[in-house]
N, CA, C and O atoms as a GROMACS GRO file, in nm:
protein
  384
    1UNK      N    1   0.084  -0.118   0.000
    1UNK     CA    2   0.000   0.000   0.000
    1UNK      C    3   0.088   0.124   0.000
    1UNK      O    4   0.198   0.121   0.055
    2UNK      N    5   0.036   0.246  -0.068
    2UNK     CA    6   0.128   0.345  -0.086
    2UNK      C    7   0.080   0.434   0.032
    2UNK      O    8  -0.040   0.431   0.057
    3UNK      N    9   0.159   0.511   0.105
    3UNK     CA   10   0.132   0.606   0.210
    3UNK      C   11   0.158   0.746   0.158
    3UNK      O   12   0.266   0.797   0.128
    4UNK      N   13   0.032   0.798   0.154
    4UNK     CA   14  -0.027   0.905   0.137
    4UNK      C   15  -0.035   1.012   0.192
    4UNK      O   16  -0.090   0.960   0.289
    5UNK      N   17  -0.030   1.136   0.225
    5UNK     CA   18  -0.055   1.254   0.304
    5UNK      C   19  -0.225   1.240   0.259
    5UNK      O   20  -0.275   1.202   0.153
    6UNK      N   21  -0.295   1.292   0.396
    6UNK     CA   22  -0.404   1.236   0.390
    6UNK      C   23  -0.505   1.385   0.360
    6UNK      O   24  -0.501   1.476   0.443
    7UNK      N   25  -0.580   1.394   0.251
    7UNK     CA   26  -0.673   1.495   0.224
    7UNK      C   27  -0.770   1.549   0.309
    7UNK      O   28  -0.884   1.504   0.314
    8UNK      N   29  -0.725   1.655   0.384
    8UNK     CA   30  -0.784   1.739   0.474
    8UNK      C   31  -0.875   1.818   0.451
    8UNK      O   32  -0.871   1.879   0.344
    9UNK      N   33  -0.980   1.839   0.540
    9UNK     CA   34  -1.034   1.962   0.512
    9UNK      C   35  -0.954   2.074   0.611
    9UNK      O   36  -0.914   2.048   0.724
   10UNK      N   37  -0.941   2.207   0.541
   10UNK     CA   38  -0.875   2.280   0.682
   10UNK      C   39  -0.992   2.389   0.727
   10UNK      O   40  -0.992   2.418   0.847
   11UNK      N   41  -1.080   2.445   0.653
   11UNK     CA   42  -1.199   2.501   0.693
   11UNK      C   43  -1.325   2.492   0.643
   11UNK      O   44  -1.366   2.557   0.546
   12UNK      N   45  -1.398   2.402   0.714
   12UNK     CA   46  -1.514   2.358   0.613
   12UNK      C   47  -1.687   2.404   0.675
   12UNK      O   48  -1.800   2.356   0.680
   13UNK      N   49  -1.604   2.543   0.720
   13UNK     CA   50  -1.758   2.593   0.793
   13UNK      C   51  -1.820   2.657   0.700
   13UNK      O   52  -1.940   2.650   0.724
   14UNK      N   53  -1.800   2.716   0.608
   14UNK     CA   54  -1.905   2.764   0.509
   14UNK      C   55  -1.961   2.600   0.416
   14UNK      O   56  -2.038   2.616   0.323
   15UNK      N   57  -1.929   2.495   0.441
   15UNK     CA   58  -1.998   2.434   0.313
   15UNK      C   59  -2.077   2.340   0.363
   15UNK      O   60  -2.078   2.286   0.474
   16UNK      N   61  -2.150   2.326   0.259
   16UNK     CA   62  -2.287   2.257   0.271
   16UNK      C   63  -2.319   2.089   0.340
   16UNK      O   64  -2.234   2.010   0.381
   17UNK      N   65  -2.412   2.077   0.337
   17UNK     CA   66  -2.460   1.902   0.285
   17UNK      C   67  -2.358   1.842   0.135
   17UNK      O   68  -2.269   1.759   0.118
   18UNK      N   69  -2.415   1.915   0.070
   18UNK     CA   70  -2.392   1.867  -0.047
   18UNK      C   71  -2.253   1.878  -0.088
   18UNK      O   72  -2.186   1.800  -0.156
   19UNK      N   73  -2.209   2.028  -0.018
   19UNK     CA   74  -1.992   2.021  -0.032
   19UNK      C   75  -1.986   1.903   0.001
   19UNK      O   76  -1.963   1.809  -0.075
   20UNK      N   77  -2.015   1.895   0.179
   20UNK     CA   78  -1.974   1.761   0.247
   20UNK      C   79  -1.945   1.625   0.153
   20UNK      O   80  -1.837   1.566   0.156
   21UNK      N   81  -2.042   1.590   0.083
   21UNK     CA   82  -2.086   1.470   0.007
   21UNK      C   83  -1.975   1.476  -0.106
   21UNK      O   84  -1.924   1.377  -0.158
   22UNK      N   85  -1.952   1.582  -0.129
   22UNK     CA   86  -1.814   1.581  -0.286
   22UNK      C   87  -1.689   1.549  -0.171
   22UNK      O   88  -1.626   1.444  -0.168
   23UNK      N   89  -1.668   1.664  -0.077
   23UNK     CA   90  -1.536   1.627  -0.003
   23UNK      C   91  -1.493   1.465   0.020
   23UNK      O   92  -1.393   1.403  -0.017
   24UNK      N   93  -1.630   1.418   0.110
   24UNK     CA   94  -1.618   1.240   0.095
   24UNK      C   95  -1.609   1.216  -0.022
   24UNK      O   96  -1.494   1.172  -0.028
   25UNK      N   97  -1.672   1.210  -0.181
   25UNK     CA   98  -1.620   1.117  -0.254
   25UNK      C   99  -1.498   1.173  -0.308
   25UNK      O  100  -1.438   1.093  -0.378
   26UNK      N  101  -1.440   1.294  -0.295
   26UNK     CA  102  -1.327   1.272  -0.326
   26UNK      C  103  -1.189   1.277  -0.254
   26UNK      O  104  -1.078   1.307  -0.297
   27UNK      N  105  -1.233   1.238  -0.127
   27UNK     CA  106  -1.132   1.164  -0.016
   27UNK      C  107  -1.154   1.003  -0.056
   27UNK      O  108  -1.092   0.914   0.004
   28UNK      N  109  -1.243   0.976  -0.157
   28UNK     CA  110  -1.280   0.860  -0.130
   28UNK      C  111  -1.221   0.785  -0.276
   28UNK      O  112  -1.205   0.665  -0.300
   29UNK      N  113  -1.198   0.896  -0.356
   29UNK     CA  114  -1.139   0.842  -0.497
   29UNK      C  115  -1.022   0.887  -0.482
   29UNK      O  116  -0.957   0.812  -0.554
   30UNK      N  117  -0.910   1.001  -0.411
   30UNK     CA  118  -0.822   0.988  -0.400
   30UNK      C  119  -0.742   0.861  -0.311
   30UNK      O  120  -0.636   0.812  -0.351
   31UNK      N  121  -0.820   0.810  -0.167
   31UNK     CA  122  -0.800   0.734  -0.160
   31UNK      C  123  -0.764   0.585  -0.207
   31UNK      O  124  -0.682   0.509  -0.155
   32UNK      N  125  -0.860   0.560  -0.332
   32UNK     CA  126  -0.885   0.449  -0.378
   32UNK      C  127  -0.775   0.425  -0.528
   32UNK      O  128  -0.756   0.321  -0.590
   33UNK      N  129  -0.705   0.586  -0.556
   33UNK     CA  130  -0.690   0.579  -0.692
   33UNK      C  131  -0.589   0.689  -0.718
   33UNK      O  132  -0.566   0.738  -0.829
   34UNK      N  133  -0.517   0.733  -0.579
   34UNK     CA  134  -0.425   0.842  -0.567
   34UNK      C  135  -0.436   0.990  -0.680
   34UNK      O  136  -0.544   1.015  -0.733
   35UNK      N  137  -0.351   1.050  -0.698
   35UNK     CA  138  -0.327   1.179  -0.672
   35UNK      C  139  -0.392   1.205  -0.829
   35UNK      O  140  -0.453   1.310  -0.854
   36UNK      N  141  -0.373   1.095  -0.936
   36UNK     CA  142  -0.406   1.133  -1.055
   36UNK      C  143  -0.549   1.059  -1.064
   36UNK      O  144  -0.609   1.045  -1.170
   37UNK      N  145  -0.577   1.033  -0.990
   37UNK     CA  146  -0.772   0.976  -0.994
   37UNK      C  147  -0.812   1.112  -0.916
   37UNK      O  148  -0.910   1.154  -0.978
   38UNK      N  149  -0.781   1.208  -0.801
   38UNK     CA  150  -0.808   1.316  -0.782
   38UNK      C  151  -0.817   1.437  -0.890
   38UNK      O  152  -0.907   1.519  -0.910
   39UNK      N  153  -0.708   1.420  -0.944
   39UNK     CA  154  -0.687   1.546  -1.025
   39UNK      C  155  -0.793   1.494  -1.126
   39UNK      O  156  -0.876   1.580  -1.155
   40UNK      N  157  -0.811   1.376  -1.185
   40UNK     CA  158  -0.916   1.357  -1.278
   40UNK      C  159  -1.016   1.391  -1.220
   40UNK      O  160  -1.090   1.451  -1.298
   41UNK      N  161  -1.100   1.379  -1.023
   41UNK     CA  162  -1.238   1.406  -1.007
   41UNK      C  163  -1.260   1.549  -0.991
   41UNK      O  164  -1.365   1.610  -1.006
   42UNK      N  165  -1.119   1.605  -0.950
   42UNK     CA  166  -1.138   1.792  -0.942
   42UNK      C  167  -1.170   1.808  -1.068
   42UNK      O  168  -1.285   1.851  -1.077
   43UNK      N  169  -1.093   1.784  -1.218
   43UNK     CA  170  -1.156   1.876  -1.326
   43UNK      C  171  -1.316   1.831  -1.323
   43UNK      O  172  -1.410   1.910  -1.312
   44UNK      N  173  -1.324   1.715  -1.332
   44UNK     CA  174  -1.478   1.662  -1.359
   44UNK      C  175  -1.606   1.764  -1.242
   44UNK      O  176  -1.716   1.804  -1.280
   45UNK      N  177  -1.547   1.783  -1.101
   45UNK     CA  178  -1.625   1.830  -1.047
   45UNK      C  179  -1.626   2.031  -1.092
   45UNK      O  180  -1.723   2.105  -1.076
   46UNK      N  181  -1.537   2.058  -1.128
   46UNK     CA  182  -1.504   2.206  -1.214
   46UNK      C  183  -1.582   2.225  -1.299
   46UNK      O  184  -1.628   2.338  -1.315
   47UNK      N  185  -1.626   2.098  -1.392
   47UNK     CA  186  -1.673   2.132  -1.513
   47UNK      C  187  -1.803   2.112  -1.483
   47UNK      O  188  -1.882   2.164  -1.562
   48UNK      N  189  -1.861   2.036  -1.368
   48UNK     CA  190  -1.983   2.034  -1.336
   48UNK      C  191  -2.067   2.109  -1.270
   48UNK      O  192  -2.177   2.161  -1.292
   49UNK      N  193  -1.973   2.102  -1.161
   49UNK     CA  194  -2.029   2.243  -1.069
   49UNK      C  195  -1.924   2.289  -1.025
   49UNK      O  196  -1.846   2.240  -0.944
   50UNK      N  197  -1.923   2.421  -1.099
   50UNK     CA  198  -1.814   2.529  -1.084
   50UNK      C  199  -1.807   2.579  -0.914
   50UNK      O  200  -1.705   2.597  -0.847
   51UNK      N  201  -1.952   2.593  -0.870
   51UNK     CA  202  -1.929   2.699  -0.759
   51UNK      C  203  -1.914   2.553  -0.603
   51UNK      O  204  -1.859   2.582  -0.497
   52UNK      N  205  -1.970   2.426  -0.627
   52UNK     CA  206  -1.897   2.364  -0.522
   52UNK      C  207  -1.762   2.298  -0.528
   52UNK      O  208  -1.711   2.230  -0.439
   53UNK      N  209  -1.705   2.329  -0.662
   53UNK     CA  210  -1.567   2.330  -0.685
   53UNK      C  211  -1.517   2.411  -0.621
   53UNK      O  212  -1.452   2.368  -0.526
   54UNK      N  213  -1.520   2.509  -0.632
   54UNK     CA  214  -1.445   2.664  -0.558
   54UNK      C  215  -1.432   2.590  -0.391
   54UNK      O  216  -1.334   2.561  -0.324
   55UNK      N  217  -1.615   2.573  -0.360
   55UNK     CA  218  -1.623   2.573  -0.240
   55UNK      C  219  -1.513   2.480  -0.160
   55UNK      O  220  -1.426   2.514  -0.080
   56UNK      N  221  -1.554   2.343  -0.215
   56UNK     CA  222  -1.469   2.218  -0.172
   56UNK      C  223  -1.295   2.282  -0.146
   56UNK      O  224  -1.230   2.264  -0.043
   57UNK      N  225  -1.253   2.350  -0.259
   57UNK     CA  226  -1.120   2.373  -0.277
   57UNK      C  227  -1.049   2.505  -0.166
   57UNK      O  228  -0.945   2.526  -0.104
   58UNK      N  229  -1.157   2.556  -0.186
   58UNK     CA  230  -1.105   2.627  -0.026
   58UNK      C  231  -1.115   2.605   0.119
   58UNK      O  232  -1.060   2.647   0.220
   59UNK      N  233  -1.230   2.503   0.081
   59UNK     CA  234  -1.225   2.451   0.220
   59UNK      C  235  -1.055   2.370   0.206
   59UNK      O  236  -0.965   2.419   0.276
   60UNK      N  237  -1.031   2.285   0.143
   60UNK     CA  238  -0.904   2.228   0.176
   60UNK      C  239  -0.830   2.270   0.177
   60UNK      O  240  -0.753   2.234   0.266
   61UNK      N  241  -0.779   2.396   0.070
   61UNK     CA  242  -0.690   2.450   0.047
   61UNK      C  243  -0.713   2.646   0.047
   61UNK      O  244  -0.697   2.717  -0.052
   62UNK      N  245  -0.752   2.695   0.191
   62UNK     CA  246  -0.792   2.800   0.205
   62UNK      C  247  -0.711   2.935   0.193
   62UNK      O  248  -0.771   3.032   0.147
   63UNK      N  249  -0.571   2.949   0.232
   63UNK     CA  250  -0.458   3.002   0.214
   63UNK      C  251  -0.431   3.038  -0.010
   63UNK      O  252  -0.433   3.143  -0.075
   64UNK      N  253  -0.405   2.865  -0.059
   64UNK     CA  254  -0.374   2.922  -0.119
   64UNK      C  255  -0.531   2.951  -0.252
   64UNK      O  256  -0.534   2.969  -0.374
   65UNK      N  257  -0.606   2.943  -0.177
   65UNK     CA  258  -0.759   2.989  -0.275
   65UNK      C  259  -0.743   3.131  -0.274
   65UNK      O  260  -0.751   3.216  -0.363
   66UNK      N  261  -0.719   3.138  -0.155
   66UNK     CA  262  -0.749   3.363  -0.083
   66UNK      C  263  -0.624   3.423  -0.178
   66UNK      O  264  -0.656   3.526  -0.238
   67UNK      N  265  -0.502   3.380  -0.198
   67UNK     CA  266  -0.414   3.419  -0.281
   67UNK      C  267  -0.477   3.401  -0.394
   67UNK      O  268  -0.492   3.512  -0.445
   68UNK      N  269  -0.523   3.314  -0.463
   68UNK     CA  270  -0.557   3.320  -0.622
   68UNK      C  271  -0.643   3.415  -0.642
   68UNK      O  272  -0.633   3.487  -0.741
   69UNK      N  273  -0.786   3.437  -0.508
   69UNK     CA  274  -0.876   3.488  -0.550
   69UNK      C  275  -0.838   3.631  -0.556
   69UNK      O  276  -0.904   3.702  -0.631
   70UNK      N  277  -0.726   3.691  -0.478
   70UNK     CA  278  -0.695   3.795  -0.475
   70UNK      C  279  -0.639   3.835  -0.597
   70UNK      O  280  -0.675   3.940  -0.648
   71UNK      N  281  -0.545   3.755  -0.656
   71UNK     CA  282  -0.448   3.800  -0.758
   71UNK      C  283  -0.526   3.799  -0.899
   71UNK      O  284  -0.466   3.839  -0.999
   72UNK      N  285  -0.669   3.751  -0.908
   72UNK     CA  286  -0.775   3.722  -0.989
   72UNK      C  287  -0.853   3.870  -0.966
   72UNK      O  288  -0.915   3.928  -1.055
   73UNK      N  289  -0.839   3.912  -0.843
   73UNK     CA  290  -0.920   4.064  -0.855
   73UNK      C  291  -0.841   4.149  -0.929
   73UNK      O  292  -0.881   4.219  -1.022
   74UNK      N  293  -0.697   4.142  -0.874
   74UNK     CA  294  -0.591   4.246  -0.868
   74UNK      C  295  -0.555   4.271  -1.037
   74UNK      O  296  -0.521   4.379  -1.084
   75UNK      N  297  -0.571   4.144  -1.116
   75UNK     CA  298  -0.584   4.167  -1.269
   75UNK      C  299  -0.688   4.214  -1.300
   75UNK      O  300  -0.681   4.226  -1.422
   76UNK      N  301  -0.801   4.257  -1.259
   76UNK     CA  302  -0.912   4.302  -1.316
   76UNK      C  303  -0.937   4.412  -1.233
   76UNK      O  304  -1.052   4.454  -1.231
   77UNK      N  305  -0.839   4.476  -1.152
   77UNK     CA  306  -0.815   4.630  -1.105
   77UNK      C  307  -0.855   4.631  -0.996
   77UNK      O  308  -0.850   4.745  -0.948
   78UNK      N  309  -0.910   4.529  -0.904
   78UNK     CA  310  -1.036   4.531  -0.784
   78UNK      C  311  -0.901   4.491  -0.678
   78UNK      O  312  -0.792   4.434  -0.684
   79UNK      N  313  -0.969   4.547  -0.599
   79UNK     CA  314  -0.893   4.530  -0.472
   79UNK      C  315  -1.009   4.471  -0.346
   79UNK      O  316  -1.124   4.515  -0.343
   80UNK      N  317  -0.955   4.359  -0.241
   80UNK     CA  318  -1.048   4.308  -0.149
   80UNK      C  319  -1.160   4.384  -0.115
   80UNK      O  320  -1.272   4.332  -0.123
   81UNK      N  321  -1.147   4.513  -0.072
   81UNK     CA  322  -1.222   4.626  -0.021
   81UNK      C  323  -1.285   4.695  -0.085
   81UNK      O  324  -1.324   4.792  -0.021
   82UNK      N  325  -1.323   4.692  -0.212
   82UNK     CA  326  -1.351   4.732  -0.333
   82UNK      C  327  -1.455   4.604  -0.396
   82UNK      O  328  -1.533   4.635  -0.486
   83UNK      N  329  -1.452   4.487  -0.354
   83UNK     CA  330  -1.570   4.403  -0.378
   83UNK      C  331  -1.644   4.392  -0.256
   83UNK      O  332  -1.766   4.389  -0.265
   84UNK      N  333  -1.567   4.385  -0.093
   84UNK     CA  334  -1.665   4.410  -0.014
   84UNK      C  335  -1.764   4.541  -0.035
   84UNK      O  336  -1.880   4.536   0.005
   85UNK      N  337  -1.721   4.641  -0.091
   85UNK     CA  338  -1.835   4.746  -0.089
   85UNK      C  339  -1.892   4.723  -0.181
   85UNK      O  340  -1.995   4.790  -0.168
   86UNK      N  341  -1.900   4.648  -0.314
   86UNK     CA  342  -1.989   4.595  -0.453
   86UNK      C  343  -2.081   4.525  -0.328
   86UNK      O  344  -2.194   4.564  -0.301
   87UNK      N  345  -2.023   4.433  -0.267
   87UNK     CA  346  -2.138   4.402  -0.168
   87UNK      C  347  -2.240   4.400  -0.108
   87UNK      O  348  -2.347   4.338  -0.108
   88UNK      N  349  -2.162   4.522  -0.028
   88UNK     CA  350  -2.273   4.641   0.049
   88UNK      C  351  -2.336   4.693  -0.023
   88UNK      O  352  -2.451   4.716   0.013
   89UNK      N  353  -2.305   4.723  -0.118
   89UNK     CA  354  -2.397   4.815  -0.215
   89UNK      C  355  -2.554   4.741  -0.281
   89UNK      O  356  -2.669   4.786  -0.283
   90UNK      N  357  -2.490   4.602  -0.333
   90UNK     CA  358  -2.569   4.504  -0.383
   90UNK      C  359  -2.680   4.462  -0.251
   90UNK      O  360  -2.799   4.452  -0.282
   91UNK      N  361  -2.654   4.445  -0.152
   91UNK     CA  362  -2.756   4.397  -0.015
   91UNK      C  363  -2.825   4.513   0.012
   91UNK      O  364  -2.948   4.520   0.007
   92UNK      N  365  -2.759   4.594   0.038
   92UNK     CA  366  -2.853   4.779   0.025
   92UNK      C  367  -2.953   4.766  -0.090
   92UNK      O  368  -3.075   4.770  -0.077
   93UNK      N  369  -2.903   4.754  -0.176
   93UNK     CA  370  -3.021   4.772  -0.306
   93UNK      C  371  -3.116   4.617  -0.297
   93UNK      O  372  -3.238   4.626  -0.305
   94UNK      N  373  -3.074   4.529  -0.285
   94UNK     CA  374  -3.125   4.438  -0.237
   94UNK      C  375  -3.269   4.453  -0.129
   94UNK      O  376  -3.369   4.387  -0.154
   95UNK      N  377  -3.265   4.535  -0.023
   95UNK     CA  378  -3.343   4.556   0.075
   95UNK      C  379  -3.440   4.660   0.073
   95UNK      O  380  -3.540   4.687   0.140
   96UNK      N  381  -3.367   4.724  -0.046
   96UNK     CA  382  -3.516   4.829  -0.084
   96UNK      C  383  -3.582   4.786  -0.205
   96UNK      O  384  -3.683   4.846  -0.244
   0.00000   0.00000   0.00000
């Protein structure tokens, strides 16, 4: 048997039922089928559902998600504080 570093979640308080259920099967196909049966169920779950892709992936990998997502604003001119107020703005208009 090959010994593995074992697929963590490191913050998994924002996600769902349904994150939950992807995180298990794919603790459950990396397990069964290592690192390149993972990387095959991440694209598959990307191409399916984009937004519990994200989710799943920051739950495991939260550090370096917040870096991508940042450097993903920072090319398109936005800065952290600058989508929190798109935010505010959006829930304000939202409530009236």
């Amino acid at each position: 048997m090959i010994d593995r570093q074992p697929l963590e979640v490191i913050n998994g308080q924002t996600l769902t039922d349904a994150d939950w259920a992807e995180v298990n099967w794919l603790r459950d196909t990396y397990d069964g089928g290592g690192p390149h049966a993972l990387s095959a169920a991440l694209r598959q779950l990307a191409g399916t559902n984009p937004h519990t892709y994200l989710a799943v992936m920051a739950a495991f990998f939260p550090e370096i998600m917040h870096r991508a997502m940042e450097e993903a604003l920072a090319e398109e001119g936005l800065i952290e504080n600058d989508v929190r107020e798109m935010i505010r703005q959006m829930e304000a208009s939202a409530r009236h």
